[in-house]
SERO-4910 file (N, C-alpha, C, O; in steps of 0.05 Angstrom, whole numbers):
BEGIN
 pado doro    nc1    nc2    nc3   cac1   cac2   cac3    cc1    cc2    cc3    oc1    oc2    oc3
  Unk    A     84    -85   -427     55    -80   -428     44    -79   -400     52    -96   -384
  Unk    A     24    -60   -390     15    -54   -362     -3    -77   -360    -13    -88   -379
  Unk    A     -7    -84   -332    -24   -105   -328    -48    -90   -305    -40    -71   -292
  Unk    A    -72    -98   -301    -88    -87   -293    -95    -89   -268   -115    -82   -256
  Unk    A    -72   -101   -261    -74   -102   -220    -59    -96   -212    -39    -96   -226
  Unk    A    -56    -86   -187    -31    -73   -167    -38    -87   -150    -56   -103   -150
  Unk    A    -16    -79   -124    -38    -88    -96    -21    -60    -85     -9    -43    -97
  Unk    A    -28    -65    -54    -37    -33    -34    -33    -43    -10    -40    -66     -6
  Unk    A    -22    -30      9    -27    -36     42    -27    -16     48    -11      1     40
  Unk    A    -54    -12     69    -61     17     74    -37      8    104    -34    -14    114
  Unk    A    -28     26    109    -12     29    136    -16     32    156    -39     39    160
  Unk    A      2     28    180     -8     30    213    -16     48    220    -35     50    237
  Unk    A     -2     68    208    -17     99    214    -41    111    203    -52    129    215
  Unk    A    -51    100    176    -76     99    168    -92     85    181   -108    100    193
  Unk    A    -96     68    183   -106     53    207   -120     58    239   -142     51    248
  Unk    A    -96     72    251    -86     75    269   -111    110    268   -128    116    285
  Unk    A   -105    123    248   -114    148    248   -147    152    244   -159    173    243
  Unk    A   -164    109    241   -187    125    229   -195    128    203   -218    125    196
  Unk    A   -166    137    180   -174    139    154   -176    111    136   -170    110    112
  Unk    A   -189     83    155   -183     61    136   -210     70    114   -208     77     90
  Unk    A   -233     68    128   -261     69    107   -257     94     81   -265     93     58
  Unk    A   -244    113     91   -244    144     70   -217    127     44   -217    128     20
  Unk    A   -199    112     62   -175    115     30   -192    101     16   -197    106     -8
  Unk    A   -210     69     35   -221     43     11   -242     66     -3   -247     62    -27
  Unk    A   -251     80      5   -274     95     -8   -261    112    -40   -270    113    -62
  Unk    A   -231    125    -26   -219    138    -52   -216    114    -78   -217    116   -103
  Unk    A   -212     97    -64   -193     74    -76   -221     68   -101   -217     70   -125
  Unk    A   -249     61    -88   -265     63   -101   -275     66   -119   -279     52   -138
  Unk    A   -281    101   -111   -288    120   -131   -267    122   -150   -277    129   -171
  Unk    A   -241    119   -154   -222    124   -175   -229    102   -195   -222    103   -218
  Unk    A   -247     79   -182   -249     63   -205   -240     38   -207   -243     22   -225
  Unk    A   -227     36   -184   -212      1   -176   -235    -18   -166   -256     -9   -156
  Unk    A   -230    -42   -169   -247    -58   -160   -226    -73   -142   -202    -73   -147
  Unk    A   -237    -89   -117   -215   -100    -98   -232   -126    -98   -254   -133    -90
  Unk    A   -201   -140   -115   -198   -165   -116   -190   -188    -99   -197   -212   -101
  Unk    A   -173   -175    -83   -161   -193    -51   -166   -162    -34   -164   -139    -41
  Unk    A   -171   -177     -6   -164   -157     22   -170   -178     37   -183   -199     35
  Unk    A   -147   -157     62   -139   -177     91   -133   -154    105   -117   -137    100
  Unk    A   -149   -158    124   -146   -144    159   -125   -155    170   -132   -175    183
  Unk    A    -92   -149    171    -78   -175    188    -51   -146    195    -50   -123    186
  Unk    A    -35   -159    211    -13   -150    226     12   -164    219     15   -189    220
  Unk    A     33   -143    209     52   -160    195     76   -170    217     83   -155    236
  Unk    A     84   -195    213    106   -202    233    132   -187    230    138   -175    210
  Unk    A    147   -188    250    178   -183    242    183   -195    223    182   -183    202
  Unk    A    186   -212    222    200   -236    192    190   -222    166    204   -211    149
  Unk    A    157   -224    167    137   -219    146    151   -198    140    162   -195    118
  Unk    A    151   -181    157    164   -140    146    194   -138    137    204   -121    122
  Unk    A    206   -161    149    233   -156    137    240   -167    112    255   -156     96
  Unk    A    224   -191    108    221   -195     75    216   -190     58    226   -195     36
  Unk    A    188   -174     68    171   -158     44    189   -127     38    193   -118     15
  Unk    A    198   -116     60    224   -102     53    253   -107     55    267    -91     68
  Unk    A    262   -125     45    287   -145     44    302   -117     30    318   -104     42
  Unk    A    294   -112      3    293    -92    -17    317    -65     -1    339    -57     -8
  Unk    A    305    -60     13    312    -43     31    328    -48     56    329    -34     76
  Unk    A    340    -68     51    350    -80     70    382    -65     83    390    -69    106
  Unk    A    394    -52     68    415    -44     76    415     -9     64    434      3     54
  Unk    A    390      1     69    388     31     71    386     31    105    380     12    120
  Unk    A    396     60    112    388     64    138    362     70    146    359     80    168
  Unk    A    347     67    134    320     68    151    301     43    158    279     39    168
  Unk    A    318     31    148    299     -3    146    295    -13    168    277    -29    169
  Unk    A    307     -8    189    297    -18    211    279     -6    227    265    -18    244
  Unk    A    277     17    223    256     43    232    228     29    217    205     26    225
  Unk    A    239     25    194    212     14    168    198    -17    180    174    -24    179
  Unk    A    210    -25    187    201    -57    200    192    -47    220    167    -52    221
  Unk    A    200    -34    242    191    -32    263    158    -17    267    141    -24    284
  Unk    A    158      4    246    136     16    234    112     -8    230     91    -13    242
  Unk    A    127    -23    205    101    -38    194     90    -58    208     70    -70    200
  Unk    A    102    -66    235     94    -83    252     81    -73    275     69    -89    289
  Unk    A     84    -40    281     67    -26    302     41    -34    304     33    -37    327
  Unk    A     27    -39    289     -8    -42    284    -10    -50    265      9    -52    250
  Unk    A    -43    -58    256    -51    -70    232    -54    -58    212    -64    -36    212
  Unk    A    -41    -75    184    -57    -65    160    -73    -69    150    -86    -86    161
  Unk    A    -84    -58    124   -106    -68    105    -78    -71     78    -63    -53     71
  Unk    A    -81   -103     65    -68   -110     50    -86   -117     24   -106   -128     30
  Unk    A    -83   -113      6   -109   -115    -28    -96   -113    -56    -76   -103    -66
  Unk    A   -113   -124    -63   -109   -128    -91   -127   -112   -107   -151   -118   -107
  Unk    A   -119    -90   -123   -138    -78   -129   -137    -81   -171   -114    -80   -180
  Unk    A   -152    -82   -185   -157    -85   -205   -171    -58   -223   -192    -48   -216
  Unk    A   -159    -49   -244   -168    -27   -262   -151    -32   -284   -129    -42   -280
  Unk    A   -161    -24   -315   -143    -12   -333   -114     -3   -334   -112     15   -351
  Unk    A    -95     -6   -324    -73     13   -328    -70     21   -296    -68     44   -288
  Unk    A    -71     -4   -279    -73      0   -247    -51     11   -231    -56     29   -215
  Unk    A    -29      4   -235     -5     13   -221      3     44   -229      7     61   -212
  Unk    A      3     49   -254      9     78   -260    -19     95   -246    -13    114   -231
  Unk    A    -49     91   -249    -66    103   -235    -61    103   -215    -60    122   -201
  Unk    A    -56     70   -206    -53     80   -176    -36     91   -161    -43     97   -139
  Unk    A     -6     96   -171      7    111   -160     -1    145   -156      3    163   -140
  Unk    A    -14    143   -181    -22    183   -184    -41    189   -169    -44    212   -160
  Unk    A    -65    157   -160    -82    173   -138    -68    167   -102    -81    173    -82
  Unk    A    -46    157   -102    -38    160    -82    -11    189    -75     -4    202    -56
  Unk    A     -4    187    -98     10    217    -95     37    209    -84     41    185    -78
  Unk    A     62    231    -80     87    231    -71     81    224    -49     62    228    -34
  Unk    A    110    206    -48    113    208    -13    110    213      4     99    204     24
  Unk    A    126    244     -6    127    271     23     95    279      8     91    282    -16
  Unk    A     75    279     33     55    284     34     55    322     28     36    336     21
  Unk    A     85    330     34     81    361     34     82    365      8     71    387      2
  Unk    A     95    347    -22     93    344    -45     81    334    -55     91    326    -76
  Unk    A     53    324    -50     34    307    -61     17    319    -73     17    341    -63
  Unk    A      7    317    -84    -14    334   -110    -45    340    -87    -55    326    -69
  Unk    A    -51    363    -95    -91    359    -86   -108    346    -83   -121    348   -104
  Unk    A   -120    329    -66   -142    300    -67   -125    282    -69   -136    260    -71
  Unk    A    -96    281    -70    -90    252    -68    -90    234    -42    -94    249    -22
  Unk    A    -88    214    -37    -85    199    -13    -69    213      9    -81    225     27
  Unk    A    -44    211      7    -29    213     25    -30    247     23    -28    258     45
  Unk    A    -33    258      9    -44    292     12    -62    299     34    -61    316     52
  Unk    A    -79    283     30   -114    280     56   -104    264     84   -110    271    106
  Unk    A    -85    238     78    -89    222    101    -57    221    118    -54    218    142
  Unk    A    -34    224     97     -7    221    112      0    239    123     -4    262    116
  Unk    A     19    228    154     18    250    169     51    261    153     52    282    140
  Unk    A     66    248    156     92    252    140    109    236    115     96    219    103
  Unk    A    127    238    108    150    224     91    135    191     97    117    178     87
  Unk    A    164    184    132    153    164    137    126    148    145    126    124    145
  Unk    A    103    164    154     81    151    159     62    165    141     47    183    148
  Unk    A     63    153    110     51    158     88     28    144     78     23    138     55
  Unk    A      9    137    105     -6    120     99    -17    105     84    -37     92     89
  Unk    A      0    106     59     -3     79     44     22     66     28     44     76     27
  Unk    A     15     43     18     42     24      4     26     24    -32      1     24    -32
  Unk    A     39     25    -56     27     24    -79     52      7    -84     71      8    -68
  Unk    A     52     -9   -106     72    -26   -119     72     -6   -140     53      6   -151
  Unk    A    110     -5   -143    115     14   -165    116      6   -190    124     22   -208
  Unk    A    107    -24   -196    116    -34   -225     98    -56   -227     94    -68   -205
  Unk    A     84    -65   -250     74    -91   -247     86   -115   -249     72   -135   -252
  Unk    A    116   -118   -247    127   -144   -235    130   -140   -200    129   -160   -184
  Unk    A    133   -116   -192    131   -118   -159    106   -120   -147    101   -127   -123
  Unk    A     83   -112   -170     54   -114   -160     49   -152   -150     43   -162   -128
  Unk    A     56   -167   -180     53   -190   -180     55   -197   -159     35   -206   -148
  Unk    A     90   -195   -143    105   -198   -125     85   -198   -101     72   -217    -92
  Unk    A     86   -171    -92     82   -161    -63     55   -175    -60     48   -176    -37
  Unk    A     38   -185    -80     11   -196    -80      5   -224    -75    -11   -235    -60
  Unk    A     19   -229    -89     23   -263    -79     40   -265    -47     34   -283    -31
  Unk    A     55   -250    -44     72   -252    -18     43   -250      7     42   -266     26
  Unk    A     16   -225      3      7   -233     22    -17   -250     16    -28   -260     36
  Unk    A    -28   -256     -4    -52   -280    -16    -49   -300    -33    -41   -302    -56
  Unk    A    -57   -315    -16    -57   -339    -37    -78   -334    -52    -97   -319    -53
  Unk    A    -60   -367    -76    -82   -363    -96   -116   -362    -96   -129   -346   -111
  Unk    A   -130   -385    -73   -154   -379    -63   -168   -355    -60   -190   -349    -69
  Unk    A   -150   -339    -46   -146   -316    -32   -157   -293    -54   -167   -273    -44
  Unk    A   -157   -293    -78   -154   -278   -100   -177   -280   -123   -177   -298   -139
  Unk    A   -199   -256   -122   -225   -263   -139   -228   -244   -163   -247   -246   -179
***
Protein backbone atom coordinates (compact mmCIF):
# COMPACT_ATOMS: atom_id res chain seq x y z
CA UNK A 1 0.00 0.00 0.00
CA UNK A 2 1.64 3.59 -1.00
CA UNK A 3 2.21 5.82 1.77
CA UNK A 4 1.93 9.58 1.36
CA UNK A 5 5.44 10.86 2.03
CA UNK A 6 8.67 10.64 0.28
CA UNK A 7 11.58 12.74 1.02
CA UNK A 8 14.00 14.69 -1.67
CA UNK A 9 17.48 16.31 -1.63
CA UNK A 10 17.73 18.92 -3.99
CA UNK A 11 21.60 18.60 -4.93
CA UNK A 12 24.93 20.54 -5.04
CA UNK A 13 24.46 21.35 -8.39
CA UNK A 14 20.94 22.56 -7.95
CA UNK A 15 21.99 24.58 -5.46
CA UNK A 16 25.02 25.53 -6.70
CA UNK A 17 23.10 26.60 -10.07
CA UNK A 18 20.44 29.02 -8.42
CA UNK A 19 17.59 26.52 -9.21
CA UNK A 20 16.90 25.97 -5.26
CA UNK A 21 13.57 28.45 -5.10
CA UNK A 22 12.19 27.23 -8.92
CA UNK A 23 12.43 23.09 -8.00
CA UNK A 24 10.68 24.08 -4.11
CA UNK A 25 8.27 26.08 -6.27
CA UNK A 26 7.70 22.89 -8.79
CA UNK A 27 7.64 20.75 -5.82
CA UNK A 28 4.74 23.03 -4.73
CA UNK A 29 2.61 23.51 -7.40
CA UNK A 30 2.50 19.59 -8.06
CA UNK A 31 0.77 19.58 -4.84
CA UNK A 32 3.23 18.43 -2.07
CA UNK A 33 3.19 19.94 1.08
CA UNK A 34 6.86 20.00 2.95
CA UNK A 35 6.78 18.42 6.03
CA UNK A 36 10.60 18.44 7.13
CA UNK A 37 13.49 20.75 5.36
CA UNK A 38 17.12 21.45 6.16
CA UNK A 39 19.68 23.77 4.61
CA UNK A 40 22.86 21.50 5.62
CA UNK A 41 26.06 19.94 3.89
CA UNK A 42 26.51 16.32 3.95
CA UNK A 43 29.74 14.85 5.60
CA UNK A 44 31.94 12.19 4.11
CA UNK A 45 30.66 9.62 6.60
CA UNK A 46 26.95 11.12 6.24
CA UNK A 47 27.35 10.50 2.11
CA UNK A 48 28.87 7.29 2.42
CA UNK A 49 26.11 5.87 4.40
CA UNK A 50 23.30 7.35 2.97
CA UNK A 51 24.85 5.73 -0.21
CA UNK A 52 26.32 2.60 1.45
CA UNK A 53 23.68 1.02 -1.20
CA UNK A 54 26.06 1.82 -3.78
CA UNK A 55 28.84 1.07 -2.21
CA UNK A 56 30.65 -1.25 -4.51
CA UNK A 57 29.43 0.18 -7.99
CA UNK A 58 32.14 2.17 -9.64
CA UNK A 59 30.85 5.41 -9.34
CA UNK A 60 30.39 5.71 -5.65
CA UNK A 61 33.15 7.43 -4.90
CA UNK A 62 32.68 10.07 -7.61
CA UNK A 63 28.92 10.03 -5.88
CA UNK A 64 30.27 10.88 -2.28
CA UNK A 65 32.57 13.18 -3.44
CA UNK A 66 29.71 14.97 -5.38
CA UNK A 67 27.29 15.05 -2.47
CA UNK A 68 29.71 16.60 -0.21
CA UNK A 69 30.89 19.41 -2.84
CA UNK A 70 28.20 21.96 -1.46
CA UNK A 71 24.99 22.21 0.23
CA UNK A 72 21.75 20.56 0.03
CA UNK A 73 18.13 21.11 0.55
CA UNK A 74 17.04 17.77 2.36
CA UNK A 75 12.67 17.38 2.92
CA UNK A 76 10.07 15.59 3.56
CA UNK A 77 7.49 16.10 1.28
CA UNK A 78 3.80 14.80 1.78
CA UNK A 79 0.88 14.09 -1.03
CA UNK A 80 -1.51 11.21 -1.94
CA UNK A 81 0.47 8.59 -3.66
CA UNK A 82 3.92 10.69 -3.05
CA UNK A 83 6.75 8.63 -4.18
CA UNK A 84 5.25 7.42 -7.50
CA UNK A 85 4.17 11.38 -8.20
CA UNK A 86 7.14 12.25 -7.15
CA UNK A 87 9.25 10.40 -9.11
CA UNK A 88 7.17 11.40 -12.49
CA UNK A 89 7.58 15.09 -11.52
CA UNK A 90 11.16 14.65 -11.21
CA UNK A 91 11.65 12.68 -14.39
CA UNK A 92 14.65 10.16 -15.67
CA UNK A 93 17.90 10.51 -14.69
CA UNK A 94 19.53 11.28 -17.93
CA UNK A 95 18.01 14.67 -18.06
CA UNK A 96 18.42 14.07 -22.06
CA UNK A 97 15.46 11.32 -21.30
CA UNK A 98 13.37 13.12 -19.05
CA UNK A 99 9.93 14.01 -20.02
CA UNK A 100 8.82 17.99 -20.68
CA UNK A 101 8.48 20.27 -17.38
CA UNK A 102 10.03 17.78 -15.41
CA UNK A 103 12.66 18.72 -12.79
CA UNK A 104 15.70 17.46 -13.91
CA UNK A 105 14.46 18.24 -17.71
CA UNK A 106 14.49 22.28 -16.61
CA UNK A 107 17.29 22.10 -13.90
CA UNK A 108 19.96 18.95 -14.49
CA UNK A 109 22.87 19.58 -16.09
CA UNK A 110 23.61 15.75 -16.75
CA UNK A 111 23.19 11.86 -15.78
CA UNK A 112 25.43 12.59 -12.83
CA UNK A 113 24.53 16.08 -11.65
CA UNK A 114 20.71 15.48 -11.79
CA UNK A 115 19.82 17.94 -9.51
CA UNK A 116 17.75 16.06 -7.51
CA UNK A 117 17.45 12.76 -5.08
CA UNK A 118 13.56 11.15 -4.96
CA UNK A 119 13.27 7.95 -2.85
CA UNK A 120 12.30 5.16 -5.14
CA UNK A 121 9.99 3.18 -2.74
CA UNK A 122 8.20 4.01 0.36
CA UNK A 123 10.31 1.77 2.59
CA UNK A 124 13.53 3.82 1.28
CA UNK A 125 11.40 7.03 1.66
CA UNK A 126 10.85 6.06 5.42
CA UNK A 127 14.58 5.33 5.45
CA UNK A 128 16.43 8.19 3.77
CA UNK A 129 13.99 10.47 6.03
CA UNK A 130 14.60 9.55 9.26
CA UNK A 131 18.44 9.24 8.34
CA UNK A 132 18.33 13.15 7.90
CA UNK A 133 15.32 14.30 10.66
CA UNK A 134 14.55 13.58 13.61
CA UNK A 135 11.50 12.87 14.96
CA UNK A 136 11.05 16.69 16.30
CA UNK A 137 12.31 17.56 13.10
CA UNK A 138 9.08 16.32 11.32
CA UNK A 139 5.48 18.30 11.09
Amino acid sequence: MATNRTFTMLKPDAIENGHMGKIIDMILAAGFSIKAMKYTRLSKAQAQEFYAVHSERPFYGELVEYMTSGPIVAAILEKDNAVADFRTLIGATDPAEAAEGTIRKNYAENKGRNAVHGSDSDENAAIEGKFHFADSEIF
